[in-house]
N, C-alpha and C positions, 0 to 999 in steps of 0.2 A: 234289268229287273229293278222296281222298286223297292221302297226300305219294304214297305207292307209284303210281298211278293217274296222278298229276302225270309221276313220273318215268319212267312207260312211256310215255308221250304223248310226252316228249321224246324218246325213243328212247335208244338206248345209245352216244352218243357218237361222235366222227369215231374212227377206228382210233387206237393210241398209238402214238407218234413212238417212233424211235429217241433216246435222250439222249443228247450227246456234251458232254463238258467243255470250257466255253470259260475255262480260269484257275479263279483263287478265289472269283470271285464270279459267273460268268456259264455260262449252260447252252444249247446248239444241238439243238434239237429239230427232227430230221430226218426231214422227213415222206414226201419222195420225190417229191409233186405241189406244184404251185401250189394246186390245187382243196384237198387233202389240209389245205396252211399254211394256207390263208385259214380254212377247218374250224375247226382247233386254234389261230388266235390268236384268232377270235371268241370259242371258247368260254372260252379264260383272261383275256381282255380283260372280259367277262362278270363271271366270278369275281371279278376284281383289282375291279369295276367295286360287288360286291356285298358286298363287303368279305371272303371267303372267300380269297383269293390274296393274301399280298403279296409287292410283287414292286418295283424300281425302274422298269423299262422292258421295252414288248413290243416286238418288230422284226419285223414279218413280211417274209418275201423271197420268192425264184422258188419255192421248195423247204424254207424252213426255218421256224422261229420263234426268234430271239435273246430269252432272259430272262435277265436280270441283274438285280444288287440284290436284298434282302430275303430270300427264300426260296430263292432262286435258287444264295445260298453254302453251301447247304446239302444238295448233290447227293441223297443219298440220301432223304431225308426228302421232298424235293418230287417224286422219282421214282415211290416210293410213294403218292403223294397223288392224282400224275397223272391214273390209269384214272377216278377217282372226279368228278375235275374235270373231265372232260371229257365224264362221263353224265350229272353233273348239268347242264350248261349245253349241250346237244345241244340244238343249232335256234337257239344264237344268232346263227349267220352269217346268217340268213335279216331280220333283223332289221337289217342294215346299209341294206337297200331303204328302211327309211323315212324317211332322209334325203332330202330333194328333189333332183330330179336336176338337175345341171348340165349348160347347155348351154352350146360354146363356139362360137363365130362364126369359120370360117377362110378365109382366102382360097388358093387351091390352086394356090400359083406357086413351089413348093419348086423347088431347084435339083435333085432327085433324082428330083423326077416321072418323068422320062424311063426311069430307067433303073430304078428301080419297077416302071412298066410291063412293060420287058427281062424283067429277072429275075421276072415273074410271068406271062406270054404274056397279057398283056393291051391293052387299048387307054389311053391316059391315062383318058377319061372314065370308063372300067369301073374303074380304080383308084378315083376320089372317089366314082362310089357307094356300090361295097362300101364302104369306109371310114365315108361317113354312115351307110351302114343300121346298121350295127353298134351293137352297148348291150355299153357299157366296163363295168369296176367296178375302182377302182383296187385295187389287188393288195398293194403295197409303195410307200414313200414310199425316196428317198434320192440318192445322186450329189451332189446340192446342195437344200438348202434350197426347199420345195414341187416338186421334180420327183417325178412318179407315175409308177408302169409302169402303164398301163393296160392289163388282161388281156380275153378275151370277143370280144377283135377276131375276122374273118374270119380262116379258118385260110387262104385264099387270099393274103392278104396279109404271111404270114412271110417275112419278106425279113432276110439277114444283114446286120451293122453293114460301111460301109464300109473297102475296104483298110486307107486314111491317112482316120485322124481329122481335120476341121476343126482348128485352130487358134483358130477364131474362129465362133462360131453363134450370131446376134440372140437376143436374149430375145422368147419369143412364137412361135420356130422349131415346128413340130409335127412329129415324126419317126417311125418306124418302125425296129423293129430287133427279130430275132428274134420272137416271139408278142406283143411288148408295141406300143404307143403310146402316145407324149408329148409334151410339153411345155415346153422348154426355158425355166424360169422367171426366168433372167438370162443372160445376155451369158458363153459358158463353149468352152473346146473341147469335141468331142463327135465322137463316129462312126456316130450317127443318118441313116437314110436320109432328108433333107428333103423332106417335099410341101406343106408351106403355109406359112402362119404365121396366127396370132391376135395381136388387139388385147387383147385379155383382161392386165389383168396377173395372173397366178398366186402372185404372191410381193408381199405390201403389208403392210408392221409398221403403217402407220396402220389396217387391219381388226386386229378383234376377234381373228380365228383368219386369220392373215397367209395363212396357204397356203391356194390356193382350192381345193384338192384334197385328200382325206387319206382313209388303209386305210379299203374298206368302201363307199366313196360311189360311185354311178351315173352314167355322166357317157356322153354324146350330143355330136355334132359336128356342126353344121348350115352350108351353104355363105354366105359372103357376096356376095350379088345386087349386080347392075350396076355393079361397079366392079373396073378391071384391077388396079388396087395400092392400099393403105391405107398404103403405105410405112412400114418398121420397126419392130413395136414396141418405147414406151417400156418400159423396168423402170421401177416406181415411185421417186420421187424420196427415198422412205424405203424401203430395201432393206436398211441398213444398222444404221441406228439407229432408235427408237422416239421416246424420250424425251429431251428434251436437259436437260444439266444446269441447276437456276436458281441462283442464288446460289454459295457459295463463295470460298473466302479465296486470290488466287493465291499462291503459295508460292514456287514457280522461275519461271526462264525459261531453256528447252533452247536450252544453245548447240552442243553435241556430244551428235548425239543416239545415236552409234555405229551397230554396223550395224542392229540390230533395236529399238526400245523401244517395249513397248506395255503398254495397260492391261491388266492381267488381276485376276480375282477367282475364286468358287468352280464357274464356270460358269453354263451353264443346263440343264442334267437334266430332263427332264420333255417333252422336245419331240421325240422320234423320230417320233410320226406328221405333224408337219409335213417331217421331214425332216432334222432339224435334230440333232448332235452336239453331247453336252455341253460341249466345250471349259473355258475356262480354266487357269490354272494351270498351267502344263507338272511345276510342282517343289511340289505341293499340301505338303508340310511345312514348307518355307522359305517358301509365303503366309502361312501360321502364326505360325511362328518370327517374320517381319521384325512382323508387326498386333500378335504379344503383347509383342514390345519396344517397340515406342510406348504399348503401353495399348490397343489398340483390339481387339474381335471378331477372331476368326481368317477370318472369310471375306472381310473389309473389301478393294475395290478398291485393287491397290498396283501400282506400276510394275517390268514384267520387262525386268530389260536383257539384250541377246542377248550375243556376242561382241562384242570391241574396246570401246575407250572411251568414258567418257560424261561429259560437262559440264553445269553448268546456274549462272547466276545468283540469290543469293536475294534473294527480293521482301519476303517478311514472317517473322515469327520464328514458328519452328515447333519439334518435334521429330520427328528423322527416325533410319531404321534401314537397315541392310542385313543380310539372310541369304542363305544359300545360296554359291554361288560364293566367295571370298573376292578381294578387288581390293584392291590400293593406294590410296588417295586422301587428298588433301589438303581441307584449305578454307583459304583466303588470305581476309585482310581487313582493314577498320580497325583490327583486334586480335591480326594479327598473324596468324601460320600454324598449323595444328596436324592432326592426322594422323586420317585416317577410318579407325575399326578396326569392320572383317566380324563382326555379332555383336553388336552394343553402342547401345545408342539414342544420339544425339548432339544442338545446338540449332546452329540456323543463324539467324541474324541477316542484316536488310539488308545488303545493300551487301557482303556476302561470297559467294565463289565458288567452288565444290563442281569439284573435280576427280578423278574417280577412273580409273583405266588398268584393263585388260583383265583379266580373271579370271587366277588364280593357277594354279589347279587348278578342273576344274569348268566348267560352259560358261556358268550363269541363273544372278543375281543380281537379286533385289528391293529393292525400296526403297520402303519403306513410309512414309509419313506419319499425325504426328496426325490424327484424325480423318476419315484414309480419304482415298481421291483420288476427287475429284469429277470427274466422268465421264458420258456421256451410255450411257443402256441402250438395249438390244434385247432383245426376251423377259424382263425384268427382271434380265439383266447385265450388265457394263461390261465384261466380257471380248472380245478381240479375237479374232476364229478367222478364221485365215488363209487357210486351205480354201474354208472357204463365204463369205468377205468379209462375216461380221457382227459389229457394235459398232465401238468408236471404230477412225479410222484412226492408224497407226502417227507417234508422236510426231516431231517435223522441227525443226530449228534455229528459234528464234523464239518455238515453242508455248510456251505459259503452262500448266503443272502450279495444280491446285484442289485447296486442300484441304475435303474435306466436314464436316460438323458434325455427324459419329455419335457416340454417346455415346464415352467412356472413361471406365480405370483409372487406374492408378500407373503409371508407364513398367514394363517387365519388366527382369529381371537379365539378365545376359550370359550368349547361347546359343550355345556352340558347336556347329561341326556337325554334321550327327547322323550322319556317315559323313564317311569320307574318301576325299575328290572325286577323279575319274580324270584323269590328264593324257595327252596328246599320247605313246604307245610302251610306258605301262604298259598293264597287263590288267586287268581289271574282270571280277569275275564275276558273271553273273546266273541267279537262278532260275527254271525255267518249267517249267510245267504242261502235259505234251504234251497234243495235240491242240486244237483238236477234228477236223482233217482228217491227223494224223498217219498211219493207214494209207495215206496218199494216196504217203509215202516209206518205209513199213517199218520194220523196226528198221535198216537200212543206212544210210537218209535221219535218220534219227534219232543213228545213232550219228555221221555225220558233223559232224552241227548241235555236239553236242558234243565231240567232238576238234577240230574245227577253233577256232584261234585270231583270232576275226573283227576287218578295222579298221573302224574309222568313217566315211565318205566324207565331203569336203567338200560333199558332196550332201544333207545332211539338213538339217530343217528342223524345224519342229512340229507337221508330219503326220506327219512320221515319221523312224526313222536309218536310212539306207540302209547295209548291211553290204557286204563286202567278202571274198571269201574261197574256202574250195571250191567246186564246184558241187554244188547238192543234187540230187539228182538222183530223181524220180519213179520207183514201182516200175511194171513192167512192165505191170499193171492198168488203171494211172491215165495212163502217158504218152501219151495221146493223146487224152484227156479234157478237156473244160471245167467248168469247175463254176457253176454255177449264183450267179449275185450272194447274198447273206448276211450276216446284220448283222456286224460287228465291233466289239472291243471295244478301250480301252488297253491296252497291249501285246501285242497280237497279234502274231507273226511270219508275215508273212505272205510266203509263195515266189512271184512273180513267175517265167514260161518262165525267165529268163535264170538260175534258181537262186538269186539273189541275195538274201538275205531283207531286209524292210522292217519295223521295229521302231514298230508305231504307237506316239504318241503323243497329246497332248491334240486336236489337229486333226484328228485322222482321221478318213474314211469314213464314215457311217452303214455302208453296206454296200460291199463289195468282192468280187472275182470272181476270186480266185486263194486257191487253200489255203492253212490256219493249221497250220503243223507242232504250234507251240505259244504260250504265252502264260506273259510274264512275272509271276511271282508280285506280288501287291501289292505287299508287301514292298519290292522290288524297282525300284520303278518311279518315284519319286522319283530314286533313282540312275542310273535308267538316261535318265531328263530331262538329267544334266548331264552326259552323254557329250560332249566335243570331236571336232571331227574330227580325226583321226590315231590316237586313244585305239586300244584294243583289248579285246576284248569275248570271254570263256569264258559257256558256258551249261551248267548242271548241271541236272538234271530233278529232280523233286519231285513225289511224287505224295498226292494231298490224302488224309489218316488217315481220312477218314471215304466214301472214293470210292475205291477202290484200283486200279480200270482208268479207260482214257479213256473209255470209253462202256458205257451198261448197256441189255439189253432190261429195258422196263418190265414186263414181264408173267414174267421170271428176274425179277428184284428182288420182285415182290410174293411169287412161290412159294418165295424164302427163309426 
C-alpha cells in the first residue's frame, strides 16, 4: 500500500474545530460534541505521540480540546497545520480500545439511589442494571486528581447534579451527573448524584500510572455479591506524596510559620491525563531570582511564604536568599544582630534566629536555600498544590527545613525586583488576551472588564484571586446557557453566574465550567501572583501580532 492508499484508508479526518485563543500560549479547540473532542484529541495525541505535533499538554473535555505549550503559541501556524493533522491520524480514536478494560467492583447503597430512580421513572433495581450493562470510555480526566467523566452511559440514566453540593463525599463514592459517570477518587465536596461506592482506590502515587483511569480507556461496572456494606473506601495512604526525602542537612527549625508556607518548585507539567495541574510556583521569576542568588538551578525546591510573618531557628550554617515580595527581617545571635535585605544571598549560622515581618508591597516571598530544600515528591515534584492536596504538607511550628545536595555555583549578585509589587488601594494593571469565551459578553462584557477598576478579595488564594467589582454581565445569547466543562489555563479569568471574575492561578482546575472572558498575558502573571488583598486591579487587552482575532475558522485561515 502506498503513502496515498495508506491515507485513504484512514479516511479524511474527524471535521476541524473551531480555534479560539486561550492567552499566549494556549489554543481551545471547539469541537461542539464530546464524540466530535474525543475524535480530534486522539488524532493530535497520535501526532504529538509520533513526534509530528509539539505541543506541551492535550486536555480533552465535554466539547473541546485545550493545547498549550510548543506549538500551541503560535496560533496561526498550528491553525494551518490542523486540517492535515487531523487526515493524517483518522482512526486513531479507535485504537484507545486496546487498552484492557477496567472492571470496577460497586456496592449499590449511594445515598441518591432513591431519588435516581424519581428523576428517571424507574424502579431502584432498573437503575443498577442499566448502569452495569453500560460500556464507559473515559472522555476527560479532571476536577481532582484521577477523577474521569465517563461518557457511553445509558442515555436513560442523565440525571442533573444535585441542588446543594455535598460538603463532604467518601473517596470511592460512584455518581452520576448529567451524560457522565464517576468516581470520586478522594475524600472532596461534590454535587454528584450518589449510587454506590467502590473499594477500588482510583488515585495511588505508589502505582506506576497513580490514576486507575485516564482519556481513551474502557471501563465496565460489575455488582458486588453477598454483602450489605464494604464500609467506606480508603484513599490510599500515599495520595499525597510519592517519594520521601533520604538524607539531607536540617538547616531551620519553623517557629513562625505565618499564614501559608510551603514548598514549591517548577511544578509537575506533563500529567493532565491523570488529571493532575501543573501547579508550582505561584511567582515562577522570583523561584529563579531567590535559586540563582544562592547559586543553585533555577527550578531548585524553595520555600513560599504566603502573607504575615515568618520565623525560624538555625540548625547549621548555610546560605540563604529572599526574592520576590520584599519583608523586613532581622537575624539575632551570638554575633550580634543585623538586618535581612529582599534580593541579596545572606549566611546563617547556629544558634542564630531569622526573623522576617510581613511583605512590604507584594504578597510571595521565597526563600531559597543552598543546595535546594529537601522535600519529599509526588509525580517528581516537591511542589505543594493546594487544590488537588498533592506534595508536601504546609510547613507548622516545629518543622525542620532540609537542605538538598544539588549541585551549585558562586552565590548570585543582588536582584532587584523585576517589577514593582502592588499594595493594598493602589492599581495594578494587567494584560489579557481576550477570549477564548469572550462572545459569551460581547464587546459590552468586554468593555466593562476593562473600565471597571477591580479589588482583590480577601478571598483568594492559589487557585485563584477572586475580584470584586462590576457585574459582568452575559450577552443576551449566552444568559441562560451552561457551558460545557474545559480545560484551563494560568490566568484565565474566568466569570462565575455572580459576574465576579476569578484570576486563575498556579492551583487551578484542570478544567472548569464557567466562561473565560480572557487570559492574562505571560508577561503578566508573575505580577498578578503578588496581588494583596485590597490591592486593585486595571485590565487592558492585547491582541497576539501574529493572531489578530480571538478565534479563526480553520478552513478561512488555510484559503488565505
Amino acid at each position: 500500500m502506498n503513502a496515498a492508499d495508506s491515507r485513504a484508508a484512514r479516511g479524511s479526518g474527524p471535521a476541524e474545530p473551531k480555534v479560539r485563543v486561550a492567552g499566549d500560549g494556549a489554543l481551545l479547540l471547539d469541537c461542539g460534541t464530546l464524540d466530535h473532542a474525543l475524535a480530534v484529541f486522539a488524532s493530535l495525541a497520535a501526532a504529538r505521540e509520533s513526534g509530528e505535533l509539539d505541543v506541551g499538554e492535550l486536555v480533552p473535555a465535554a466539547e473541546t480540546v485545550l493545547v498549550y505549550g510548543g506549538e500551541a503559541a503560535s496560533p496561526r501556524r498550528f491553525t494551518m497545520r490542523l486540517g492535515k493533522l487531523l487526515r493524517e491520524h483518522a482512526g486513531s480514536a479507535g485504537r484507545a480500545g486496546e487498552e484492557a478494560e477496567t472492571v470496577i467492583p460497586v456496592t449499590y447503597d449511594g445515598g441518591d439511589l432513591e431519588e435516581v430512580a424519581q428523576l428517571t421513572s424507574m424502579s431502584v433495581d432498573q437503575v443498577i442494571n442499566r448502569h452495569l450493562a453500560a460500556d464507559y470510555t473515559v472522555a476527560f480526566t479532571g476536577f481532582a486528581p484521577g477523577f474521569a467523566y465517563l461518557s457511553g452511559g445509558d442515555d436513560a440514566l442523565s440525571v442533573p447534579r444535585r441542588q446543594s453540593p455535598r460538603p463532604r463525599i467518601p473517596a470511592g463514592s460512584v455518581g452520576l451527573a448529567g451524560p457522565f459517570s464517576g468516581v470520586y477518587p478522594r475524600e472532596s465536596p461534590g454535587g454528584w448524584q450518589l449510587i454506590g461506592h467502590t473499594p477500588r482506590a482510583m488515585w495511588d502515587l505508589d502505582r506506576e500510572r497513580p490514576a486507575a483511569l485516564v482519556p481513551g480507556a474502557r471501563v465496565r461496572f460489575s455488582a458486588e455479591r453477598g454483602q450489605l456494606s464494604i464500609g467506606e473506601p480508603q484513599e490510599s495512604a500515599r495520595s499525597a506524596v510519592d517519594t520521601e526525602p533520604e538524607g539531607g542537612r536540617p538547616v531551620l527549625e519553623v517557629t513562625e510559620p505565618g499564614l501559608q508556607t510551603l514548598v514549591e518548585d517548577a511544578g509537575r507539567p506533563g500529567f493532565a491525563a491523570f488529571g493532575v495541574s501543573p501547579s508550582g510556583a505561584a511567582d515562577r521569576g522570583t523561584l529563579a531570582s531567590a535559586n540563582r542568588l544562592v547559586g543553585n538551578a533555577e527550578s531548585l525546591p524553595v520555600l513560599e511564604l504566603g502573607h504575615g510573618g515568618f520565623a525560624a531557628e538555625v540548625l547549621t550554617t548555610s546560605v540563604l536568599a529572599l526574592a520576590g515580595a520584599p519583608r523586613s527581617g532581622r537575624i539575632e545571635g551570638p554575633f550580634g544582630s543585623r538586618e535581612v535585605v529582599t534580593g541579596r544571598p545572606f549566611r546563617v549560622d547556629p544558634g542564630e534566629r531569622m526573623q522576617l515581618d510581613a511583605p512590604e508591597r507584594g504578597l510571595r516571598t521565597v526563600l531559597a536555600l543552598r543546595g535546594g530544600v529537601r522535600a519529599p515528591l509526588a509525580l517528581g515534584s516537591a511542589s505543594r498544590d493546594t487544590l488537588a492536596g498533592l506534595g508536601p504538607e504546609p510547613l507548622a511550628a516545629g518543622d525542620k527545613v532540609l537542605a538538598g545536595d544539588a549541585p551549585t555555583t558562586a552565590v548570585g549578585l543582588p536582584e532587584p525586583p523585576a517589577a514593582e509589587l502592588p499594595v493594598p488601594g493602589e492599581e495594578t494593571v494587567l494584560s489579557i488576551v481576550p477570549g477564548p469565551r469572550d462572545d459569551w459578553f460581547g464587546e459590552e462584557g468586554l468593555r466593562s472588564l476593562t473600565e471597571t477598576s477591580w479589588e482583590v478579595t480577601p478571598h483568594s488564594d492559589r487557585v485563584g484571586v477572586r475580584l470584586a467589582g462590576e457585574v459582568l454581565k452575559r450577552s443576551a445569547d449566552y444568559r441562560d446557557r451552561e457551558l460545557p466543562s474545559e480545560g484551563t489555563v494560568t490566568g484565565a479569568l474566568q466569570v462565575p453566574p455572580d459576574g465576579q471574575p476569578v484570576l486563575f492561578l498556579a492551583d487551578r482546575p484542570l478544567t472548569g465550567g464557567y466562561p473565560v472572558i480572557g487570559v492574562v498575558h505571560g508577561r503578566d502573571l508573575d505580577l498578578a501572583a503578588q496581588l494583596p488583598p485590597g490591592a486593585r486591579v486595571r485590565f487592558t487587552t492585547t491582541h497576539l501580532s501574529t493572531h489578530p482575532s480571538t478565534s479563526l475558522s480553520t478552513t478561512e485561515e488555510n484559503e488565505r
